[in-house]
mmJSON file of the N, C-alpha and C atoms, coordinates in Angstrom:
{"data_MODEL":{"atom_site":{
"group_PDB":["ATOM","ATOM","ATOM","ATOM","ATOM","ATOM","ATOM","ATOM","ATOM","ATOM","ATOM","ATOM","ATOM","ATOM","ATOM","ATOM","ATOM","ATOM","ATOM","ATOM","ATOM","ATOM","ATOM","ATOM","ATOM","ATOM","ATOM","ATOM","ATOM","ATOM","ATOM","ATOM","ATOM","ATOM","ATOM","ATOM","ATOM","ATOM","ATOM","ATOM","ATOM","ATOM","ATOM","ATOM","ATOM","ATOM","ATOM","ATOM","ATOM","ATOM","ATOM","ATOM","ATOM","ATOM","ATOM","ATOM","ATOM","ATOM","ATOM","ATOM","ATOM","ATOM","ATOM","ATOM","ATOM","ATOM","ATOM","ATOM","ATOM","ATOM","ATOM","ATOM","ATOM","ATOM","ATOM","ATOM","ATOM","ATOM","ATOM","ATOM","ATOM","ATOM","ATOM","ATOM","ATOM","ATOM","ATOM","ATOM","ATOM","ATOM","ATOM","ATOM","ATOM","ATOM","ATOM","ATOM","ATOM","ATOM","ATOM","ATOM","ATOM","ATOM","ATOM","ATOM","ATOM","ATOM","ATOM","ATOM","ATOM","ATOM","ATOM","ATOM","ATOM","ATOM","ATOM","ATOM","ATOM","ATOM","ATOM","ATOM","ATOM","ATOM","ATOM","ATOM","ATOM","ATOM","ATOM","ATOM","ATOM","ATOM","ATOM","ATOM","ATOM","ATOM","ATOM","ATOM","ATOM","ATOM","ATOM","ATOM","ATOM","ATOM","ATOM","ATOM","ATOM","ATOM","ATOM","ATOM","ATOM","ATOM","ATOM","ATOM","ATOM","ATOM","ATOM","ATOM","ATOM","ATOM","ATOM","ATOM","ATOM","ATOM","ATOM","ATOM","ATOM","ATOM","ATOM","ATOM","ATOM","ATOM","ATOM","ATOM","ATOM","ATOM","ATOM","ATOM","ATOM"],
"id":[1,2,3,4,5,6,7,8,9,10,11,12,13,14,15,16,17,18,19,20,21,22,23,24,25,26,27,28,29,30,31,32,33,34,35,36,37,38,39,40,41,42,43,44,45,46,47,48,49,50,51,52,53,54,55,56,57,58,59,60,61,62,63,64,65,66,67,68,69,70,71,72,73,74,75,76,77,78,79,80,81,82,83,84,85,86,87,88,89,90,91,92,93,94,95,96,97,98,99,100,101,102,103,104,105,106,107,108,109,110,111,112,113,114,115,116,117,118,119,120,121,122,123,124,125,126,127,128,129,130,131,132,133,134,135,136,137,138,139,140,141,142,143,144,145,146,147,148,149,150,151,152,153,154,155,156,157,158,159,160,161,162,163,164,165,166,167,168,169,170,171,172,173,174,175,176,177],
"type_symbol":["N","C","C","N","C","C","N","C","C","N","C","C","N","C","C","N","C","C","N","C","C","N","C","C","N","C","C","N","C","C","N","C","C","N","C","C","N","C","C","N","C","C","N","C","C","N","C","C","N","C","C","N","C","C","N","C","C","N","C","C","N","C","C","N","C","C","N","C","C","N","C","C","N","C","C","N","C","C","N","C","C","N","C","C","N","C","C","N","C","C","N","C","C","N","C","C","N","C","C","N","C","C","N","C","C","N","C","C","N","C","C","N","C","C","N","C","C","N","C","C","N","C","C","N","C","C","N","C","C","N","C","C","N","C","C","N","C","C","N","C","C","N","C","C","N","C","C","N","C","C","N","C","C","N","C","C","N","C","C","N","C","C","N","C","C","N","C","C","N","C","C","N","C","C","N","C","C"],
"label_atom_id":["N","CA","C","N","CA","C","N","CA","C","N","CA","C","N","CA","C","N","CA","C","N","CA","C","N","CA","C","N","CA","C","N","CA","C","N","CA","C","N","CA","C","N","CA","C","N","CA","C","N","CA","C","N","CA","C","N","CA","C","N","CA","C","N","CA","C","N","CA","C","N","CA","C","N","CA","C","N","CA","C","N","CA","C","N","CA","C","N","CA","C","N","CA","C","N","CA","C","N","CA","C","N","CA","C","N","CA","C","N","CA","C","N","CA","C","N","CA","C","N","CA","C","N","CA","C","N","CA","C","N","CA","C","N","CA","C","N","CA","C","N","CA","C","N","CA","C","N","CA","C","N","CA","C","N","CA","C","N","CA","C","N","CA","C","N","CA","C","N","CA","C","N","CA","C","N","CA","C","N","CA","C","N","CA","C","N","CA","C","N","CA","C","N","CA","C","N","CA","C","N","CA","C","N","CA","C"],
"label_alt_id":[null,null,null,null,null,null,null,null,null,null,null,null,null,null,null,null,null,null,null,null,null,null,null,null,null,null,null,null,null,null,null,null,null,null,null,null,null,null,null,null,null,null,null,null,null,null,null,null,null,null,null,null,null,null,null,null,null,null,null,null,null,null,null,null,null,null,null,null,null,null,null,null,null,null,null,null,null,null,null,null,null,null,null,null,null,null,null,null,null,null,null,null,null,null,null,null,null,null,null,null,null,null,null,null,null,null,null,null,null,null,null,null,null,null,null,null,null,null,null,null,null,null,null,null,null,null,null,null,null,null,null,null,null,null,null,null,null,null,null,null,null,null,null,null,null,null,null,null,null,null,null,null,null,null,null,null,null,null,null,null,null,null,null,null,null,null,null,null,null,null,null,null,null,null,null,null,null],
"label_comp_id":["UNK","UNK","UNK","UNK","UNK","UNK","UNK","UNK","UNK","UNK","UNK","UNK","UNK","UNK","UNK","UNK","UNK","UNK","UNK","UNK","UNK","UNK","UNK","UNK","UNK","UNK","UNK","UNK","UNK","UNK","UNK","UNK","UNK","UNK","UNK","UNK","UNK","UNK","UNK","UNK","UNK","UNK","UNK","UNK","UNK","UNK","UNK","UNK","UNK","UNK","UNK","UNK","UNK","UNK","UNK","UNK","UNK","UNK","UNK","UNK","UNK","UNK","UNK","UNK","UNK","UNK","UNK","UNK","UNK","UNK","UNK","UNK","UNK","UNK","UNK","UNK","UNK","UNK","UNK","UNK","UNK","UNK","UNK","UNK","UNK","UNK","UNK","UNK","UNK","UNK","UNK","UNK","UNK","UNK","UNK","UNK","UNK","UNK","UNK","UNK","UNK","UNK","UNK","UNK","UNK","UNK","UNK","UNK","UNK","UNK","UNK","UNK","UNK","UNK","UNK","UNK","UNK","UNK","UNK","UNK","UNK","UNK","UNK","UNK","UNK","UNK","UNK","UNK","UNK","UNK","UNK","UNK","UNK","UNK","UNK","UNK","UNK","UNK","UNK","UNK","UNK","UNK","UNK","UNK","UNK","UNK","UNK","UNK","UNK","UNK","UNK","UNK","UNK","UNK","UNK","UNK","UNK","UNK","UNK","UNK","UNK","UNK","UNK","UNK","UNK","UNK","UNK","UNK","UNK","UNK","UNK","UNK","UNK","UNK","UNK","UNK","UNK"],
"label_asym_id":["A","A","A","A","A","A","A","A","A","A","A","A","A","A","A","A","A","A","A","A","A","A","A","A","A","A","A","A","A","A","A","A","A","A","A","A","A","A","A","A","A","A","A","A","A","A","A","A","A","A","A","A","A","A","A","A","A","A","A","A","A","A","A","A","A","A","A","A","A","A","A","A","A","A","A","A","A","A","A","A","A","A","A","A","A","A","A","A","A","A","A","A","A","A","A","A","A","A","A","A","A","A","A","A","A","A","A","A","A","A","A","A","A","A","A","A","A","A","A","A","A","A","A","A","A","A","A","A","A","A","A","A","A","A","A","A","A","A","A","A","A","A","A","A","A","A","A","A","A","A","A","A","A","A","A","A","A","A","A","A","A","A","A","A","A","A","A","A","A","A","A","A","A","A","A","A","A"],
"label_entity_id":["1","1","1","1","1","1","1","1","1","1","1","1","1","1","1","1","1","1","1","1","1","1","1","1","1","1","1","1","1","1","1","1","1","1","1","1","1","1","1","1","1","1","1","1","1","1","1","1","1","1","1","1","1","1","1","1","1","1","1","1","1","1","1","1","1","1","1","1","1","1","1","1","1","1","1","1","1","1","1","1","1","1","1","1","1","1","1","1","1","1","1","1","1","1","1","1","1","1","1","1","1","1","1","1","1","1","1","1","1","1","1","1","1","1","1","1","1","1","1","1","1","1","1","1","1","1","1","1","1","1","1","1","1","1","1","1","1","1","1","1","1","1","1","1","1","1","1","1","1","1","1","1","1","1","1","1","1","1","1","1","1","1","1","1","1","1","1","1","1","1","1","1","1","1","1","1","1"],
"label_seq_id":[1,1,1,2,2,2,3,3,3,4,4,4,5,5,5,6,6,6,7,7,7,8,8,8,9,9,9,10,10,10,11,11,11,12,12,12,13,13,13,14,14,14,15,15,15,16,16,16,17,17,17,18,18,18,19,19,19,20,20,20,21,21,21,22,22,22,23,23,23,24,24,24,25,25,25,26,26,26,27,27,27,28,28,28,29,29,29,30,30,30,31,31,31,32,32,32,33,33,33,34,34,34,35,35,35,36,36,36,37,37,37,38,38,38,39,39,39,40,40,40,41,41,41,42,42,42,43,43,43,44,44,44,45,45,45,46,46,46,47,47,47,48,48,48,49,49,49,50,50,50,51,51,51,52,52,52,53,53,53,54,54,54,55,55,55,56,56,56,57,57,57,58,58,58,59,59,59],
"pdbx_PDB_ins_code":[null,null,null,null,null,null,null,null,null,null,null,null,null,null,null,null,null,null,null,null,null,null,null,null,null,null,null,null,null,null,null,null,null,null,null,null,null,null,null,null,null,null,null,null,null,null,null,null,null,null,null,null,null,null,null,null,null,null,null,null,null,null,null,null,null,null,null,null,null,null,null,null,null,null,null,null,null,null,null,null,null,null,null,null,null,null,null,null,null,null,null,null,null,null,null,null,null,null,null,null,null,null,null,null,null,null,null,null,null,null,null,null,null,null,null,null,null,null,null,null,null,null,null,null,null,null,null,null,null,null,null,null,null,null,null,null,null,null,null,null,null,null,null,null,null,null,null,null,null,null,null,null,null,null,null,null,null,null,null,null,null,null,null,null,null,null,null,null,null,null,null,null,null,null,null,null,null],
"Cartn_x":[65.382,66.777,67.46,68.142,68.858,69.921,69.722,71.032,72.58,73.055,74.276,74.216,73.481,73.404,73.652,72.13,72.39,74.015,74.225,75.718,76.412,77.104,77.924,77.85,76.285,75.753,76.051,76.038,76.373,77.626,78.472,80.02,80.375,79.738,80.255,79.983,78.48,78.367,78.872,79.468,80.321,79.338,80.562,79.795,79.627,78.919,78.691,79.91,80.649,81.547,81.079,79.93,79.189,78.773,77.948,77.511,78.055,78.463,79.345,78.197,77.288,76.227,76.284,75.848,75.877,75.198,75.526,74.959,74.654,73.078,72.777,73.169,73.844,74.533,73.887,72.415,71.158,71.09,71.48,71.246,72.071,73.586,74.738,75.06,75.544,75.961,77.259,78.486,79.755,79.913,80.738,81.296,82.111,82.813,84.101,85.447,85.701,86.763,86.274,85.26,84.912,84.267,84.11,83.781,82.371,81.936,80.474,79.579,78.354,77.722,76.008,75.37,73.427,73.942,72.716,72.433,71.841,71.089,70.404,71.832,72.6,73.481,74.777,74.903,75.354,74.656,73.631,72.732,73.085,72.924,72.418,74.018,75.244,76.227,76.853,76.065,76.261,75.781,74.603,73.996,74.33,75.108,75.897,77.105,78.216,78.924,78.52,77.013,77.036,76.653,75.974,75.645,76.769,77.884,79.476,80.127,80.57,81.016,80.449,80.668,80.175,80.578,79.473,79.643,80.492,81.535,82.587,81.784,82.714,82.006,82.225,81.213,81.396,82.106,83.027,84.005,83.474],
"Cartn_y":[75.77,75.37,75.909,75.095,75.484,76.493,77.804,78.774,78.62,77.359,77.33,76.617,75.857,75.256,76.829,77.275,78.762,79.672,79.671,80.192,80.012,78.513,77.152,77.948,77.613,77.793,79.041,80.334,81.169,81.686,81.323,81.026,80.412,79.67,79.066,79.959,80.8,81.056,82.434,82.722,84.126,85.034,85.935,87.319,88.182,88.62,89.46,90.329,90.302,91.161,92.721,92.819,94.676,95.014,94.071,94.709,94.385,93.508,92.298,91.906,91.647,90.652,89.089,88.265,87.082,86.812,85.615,85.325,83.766,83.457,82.25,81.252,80.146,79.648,78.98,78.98,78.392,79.951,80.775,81.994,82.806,82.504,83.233,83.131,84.194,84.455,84.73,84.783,85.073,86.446,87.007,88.274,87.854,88.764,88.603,88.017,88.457,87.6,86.191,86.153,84.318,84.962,86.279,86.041,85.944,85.599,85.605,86.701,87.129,88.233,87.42,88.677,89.094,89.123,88.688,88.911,90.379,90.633,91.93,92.814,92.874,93.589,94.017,92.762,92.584,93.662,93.49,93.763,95.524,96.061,97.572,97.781,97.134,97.804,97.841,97.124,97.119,98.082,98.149,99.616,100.783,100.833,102.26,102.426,101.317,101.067,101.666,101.43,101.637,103.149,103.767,105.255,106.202,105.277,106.323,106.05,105.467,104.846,105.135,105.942,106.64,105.499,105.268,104.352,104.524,103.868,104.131,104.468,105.914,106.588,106.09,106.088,105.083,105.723,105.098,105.464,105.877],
"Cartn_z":[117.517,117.476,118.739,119.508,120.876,120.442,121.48,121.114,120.715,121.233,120.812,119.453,119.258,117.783,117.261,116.886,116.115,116.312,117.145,117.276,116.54,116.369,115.714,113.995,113.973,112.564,112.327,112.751,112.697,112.264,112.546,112.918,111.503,110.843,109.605,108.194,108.232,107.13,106.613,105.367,104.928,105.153,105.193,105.131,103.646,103.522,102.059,101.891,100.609,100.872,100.431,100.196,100.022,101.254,101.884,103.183,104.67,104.218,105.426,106.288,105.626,106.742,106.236,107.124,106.941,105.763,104.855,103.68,104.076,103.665,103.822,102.895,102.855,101.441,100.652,100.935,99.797,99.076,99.482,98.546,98.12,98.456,98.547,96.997,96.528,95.152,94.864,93.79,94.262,93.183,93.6,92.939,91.705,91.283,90.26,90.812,92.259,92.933,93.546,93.289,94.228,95.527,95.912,97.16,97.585,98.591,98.67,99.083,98.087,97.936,97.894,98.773,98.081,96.766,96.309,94.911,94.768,95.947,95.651,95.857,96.996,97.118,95.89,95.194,93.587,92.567,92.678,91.837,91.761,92.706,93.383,92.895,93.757,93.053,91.839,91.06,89.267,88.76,89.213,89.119,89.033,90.594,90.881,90.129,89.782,89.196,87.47,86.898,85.489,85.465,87.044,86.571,86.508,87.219,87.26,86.257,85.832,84.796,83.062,82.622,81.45,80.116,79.284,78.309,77.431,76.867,76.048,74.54,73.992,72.764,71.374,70.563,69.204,68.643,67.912,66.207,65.373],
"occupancy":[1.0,1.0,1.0,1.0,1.0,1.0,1.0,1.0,1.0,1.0,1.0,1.0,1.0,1.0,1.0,1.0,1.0,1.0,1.0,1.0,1.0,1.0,1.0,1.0,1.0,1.0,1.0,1.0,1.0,1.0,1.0,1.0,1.0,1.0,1.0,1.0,1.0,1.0,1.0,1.0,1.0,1.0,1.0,1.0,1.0,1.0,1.0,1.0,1.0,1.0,1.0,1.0,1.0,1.0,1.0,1.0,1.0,1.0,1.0,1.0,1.0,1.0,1.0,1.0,1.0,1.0,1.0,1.0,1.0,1.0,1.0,1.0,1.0,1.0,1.0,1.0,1.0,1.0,1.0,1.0,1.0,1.0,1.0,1.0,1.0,1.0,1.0,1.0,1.0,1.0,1.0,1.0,1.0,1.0,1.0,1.0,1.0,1.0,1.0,1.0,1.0,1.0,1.0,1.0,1.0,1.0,1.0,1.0,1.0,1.0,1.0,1.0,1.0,1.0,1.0,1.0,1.0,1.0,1.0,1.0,1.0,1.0,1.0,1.0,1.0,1.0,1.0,1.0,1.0,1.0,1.0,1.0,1.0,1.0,1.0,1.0,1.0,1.0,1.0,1.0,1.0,1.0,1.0,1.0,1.0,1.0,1.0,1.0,1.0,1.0,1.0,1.0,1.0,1.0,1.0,1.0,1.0,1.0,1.0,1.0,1.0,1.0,1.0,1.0,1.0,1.0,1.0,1.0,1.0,1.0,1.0,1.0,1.0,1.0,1.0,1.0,1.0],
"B_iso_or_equiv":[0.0,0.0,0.0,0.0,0.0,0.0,0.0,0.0,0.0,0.0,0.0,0.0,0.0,0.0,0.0,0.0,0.0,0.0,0.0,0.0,0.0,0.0,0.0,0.0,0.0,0.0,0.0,0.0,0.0,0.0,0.0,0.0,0.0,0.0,0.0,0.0,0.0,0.0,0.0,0.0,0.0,0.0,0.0,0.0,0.0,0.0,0.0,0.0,0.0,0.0,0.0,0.0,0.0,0.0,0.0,0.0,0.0,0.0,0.0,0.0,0.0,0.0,0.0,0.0,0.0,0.0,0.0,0.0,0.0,0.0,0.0,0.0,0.0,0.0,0.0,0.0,0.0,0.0,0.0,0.0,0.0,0.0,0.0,0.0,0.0,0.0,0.0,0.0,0.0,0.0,0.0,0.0,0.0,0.0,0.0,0.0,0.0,0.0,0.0,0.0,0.0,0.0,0.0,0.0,0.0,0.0,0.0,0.0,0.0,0.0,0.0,0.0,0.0,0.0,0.0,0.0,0.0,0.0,0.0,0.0,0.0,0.0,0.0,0.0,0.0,0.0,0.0,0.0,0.0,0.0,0.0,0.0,0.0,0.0,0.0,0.0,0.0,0.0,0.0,0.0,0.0,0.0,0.0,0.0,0.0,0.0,0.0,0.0,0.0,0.0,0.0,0.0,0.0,0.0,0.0,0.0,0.0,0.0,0.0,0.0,0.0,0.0,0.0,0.0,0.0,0.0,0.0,0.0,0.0,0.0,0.0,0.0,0.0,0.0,0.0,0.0,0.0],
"pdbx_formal_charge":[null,null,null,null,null,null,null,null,null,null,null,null,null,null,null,null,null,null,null,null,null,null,null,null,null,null,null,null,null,null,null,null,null,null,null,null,null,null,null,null,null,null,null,null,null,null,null,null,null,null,null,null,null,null,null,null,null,null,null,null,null,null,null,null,null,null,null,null,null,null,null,null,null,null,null,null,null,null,null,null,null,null,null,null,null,null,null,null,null,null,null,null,null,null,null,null,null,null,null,null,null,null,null,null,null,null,null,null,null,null,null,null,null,null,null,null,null,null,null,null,null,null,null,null,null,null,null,null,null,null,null,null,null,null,null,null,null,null,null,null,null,null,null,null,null,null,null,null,null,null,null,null,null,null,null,null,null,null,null,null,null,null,null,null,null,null,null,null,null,null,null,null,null,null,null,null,null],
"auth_seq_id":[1,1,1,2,2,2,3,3,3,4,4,4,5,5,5,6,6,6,7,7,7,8,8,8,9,9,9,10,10,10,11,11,11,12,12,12,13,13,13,14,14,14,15,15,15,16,16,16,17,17,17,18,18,18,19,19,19,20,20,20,21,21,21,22,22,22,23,23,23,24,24,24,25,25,25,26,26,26,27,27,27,28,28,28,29,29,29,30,30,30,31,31,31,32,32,32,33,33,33,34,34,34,35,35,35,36,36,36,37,37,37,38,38,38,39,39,39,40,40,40,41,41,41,42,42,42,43,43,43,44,44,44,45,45,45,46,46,46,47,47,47,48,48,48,49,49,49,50,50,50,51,51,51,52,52,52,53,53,53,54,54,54,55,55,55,56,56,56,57,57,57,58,58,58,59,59,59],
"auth_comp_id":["UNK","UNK","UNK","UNK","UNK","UNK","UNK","UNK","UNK","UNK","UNK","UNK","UNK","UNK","UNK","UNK","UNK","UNK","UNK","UNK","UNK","UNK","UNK","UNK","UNK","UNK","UNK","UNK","UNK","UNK","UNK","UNK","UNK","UNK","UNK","UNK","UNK","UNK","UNK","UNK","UNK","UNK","UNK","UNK","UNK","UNK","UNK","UNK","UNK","UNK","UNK","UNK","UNK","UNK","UNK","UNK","UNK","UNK","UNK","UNK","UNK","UNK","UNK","UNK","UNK","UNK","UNK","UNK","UNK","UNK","UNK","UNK","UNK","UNK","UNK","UNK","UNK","UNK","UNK","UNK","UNK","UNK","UNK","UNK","UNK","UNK","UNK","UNK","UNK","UNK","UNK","UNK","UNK","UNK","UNK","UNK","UNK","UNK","UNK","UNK","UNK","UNK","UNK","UNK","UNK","UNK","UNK","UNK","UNK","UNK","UNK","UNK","UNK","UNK","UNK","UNK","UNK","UNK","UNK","UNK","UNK","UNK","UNK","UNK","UNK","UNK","UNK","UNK","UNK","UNK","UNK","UNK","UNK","UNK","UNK","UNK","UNK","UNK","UNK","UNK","UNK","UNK","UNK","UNK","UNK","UNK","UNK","UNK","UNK","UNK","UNK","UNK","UNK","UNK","UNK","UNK","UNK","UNK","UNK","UNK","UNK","UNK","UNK","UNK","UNK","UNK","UNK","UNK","UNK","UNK","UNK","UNK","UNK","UNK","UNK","UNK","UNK"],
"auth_asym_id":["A","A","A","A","A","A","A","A","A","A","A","A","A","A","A","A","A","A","A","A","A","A","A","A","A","A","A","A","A","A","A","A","A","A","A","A","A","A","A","A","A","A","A","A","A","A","A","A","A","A","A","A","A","A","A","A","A","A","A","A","A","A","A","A","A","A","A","A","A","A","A","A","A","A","A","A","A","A","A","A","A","A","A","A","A","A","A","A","A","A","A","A","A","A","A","A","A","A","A","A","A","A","A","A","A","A","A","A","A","A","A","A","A","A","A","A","A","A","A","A","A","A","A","A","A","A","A","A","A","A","A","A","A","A","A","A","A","A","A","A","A","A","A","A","A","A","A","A","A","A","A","A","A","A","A","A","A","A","A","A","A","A","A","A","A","A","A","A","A","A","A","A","A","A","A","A","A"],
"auth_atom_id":["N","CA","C","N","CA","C","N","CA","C","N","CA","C","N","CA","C","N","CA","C","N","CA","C","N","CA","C","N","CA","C","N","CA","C","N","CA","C","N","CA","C","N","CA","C","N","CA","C","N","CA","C","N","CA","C","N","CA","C","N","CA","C","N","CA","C","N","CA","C","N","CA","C","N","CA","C","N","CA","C","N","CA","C","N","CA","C","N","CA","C","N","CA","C","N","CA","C","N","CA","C","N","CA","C","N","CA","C","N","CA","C","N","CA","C","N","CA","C","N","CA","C","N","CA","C","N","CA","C","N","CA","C","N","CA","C","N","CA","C","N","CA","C","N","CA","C","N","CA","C","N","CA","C","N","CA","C","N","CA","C","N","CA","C","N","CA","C","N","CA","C","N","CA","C","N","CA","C","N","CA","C","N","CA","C","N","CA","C","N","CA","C","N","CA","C","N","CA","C","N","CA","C","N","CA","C"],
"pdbx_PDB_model_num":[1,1,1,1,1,1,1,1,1,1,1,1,1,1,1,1,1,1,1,1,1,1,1,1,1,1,1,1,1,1,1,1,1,1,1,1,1,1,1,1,1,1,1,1,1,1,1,1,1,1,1,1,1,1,1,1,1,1,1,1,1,1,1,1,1,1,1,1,1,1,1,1,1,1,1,1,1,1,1,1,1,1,1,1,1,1,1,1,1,1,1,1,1,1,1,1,1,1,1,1,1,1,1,1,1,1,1,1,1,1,1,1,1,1,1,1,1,1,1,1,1,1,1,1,1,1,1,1,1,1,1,1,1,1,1,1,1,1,1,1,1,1,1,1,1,1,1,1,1,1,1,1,1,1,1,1,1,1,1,1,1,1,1,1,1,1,1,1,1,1,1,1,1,1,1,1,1]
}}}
């Protein structure tokens, strides 16, 4: 593919909003606000999100 094509293409696709790298949009996943995320990057911060986050205590 000629460099400026790749550029162009470049230029269009979002950035992850966890890591801010480009997200390819055959694989781009969206968050809770719509924005575009890795799935792996999703993934990892659900994660971190459930080890801080202490489970609410039964009645």
């Amino acid at each position: 593919m000629p460099k400026f094509l790749r550029f162009i293409r470049n230029l269009r696709l979002p950035n992850c909003s966890i890591c801010n790298e480009r997200v390819e949009l055959e694989t781009a996943k969206t968050d809770e606000d719509g924005k575009a995320v890795h799935e792996d990057c999703y993934v990892q911060r659900m994660i971190r999100l459930k080890e801080i986050v202490p489970p609410p205590k039964a009645s």
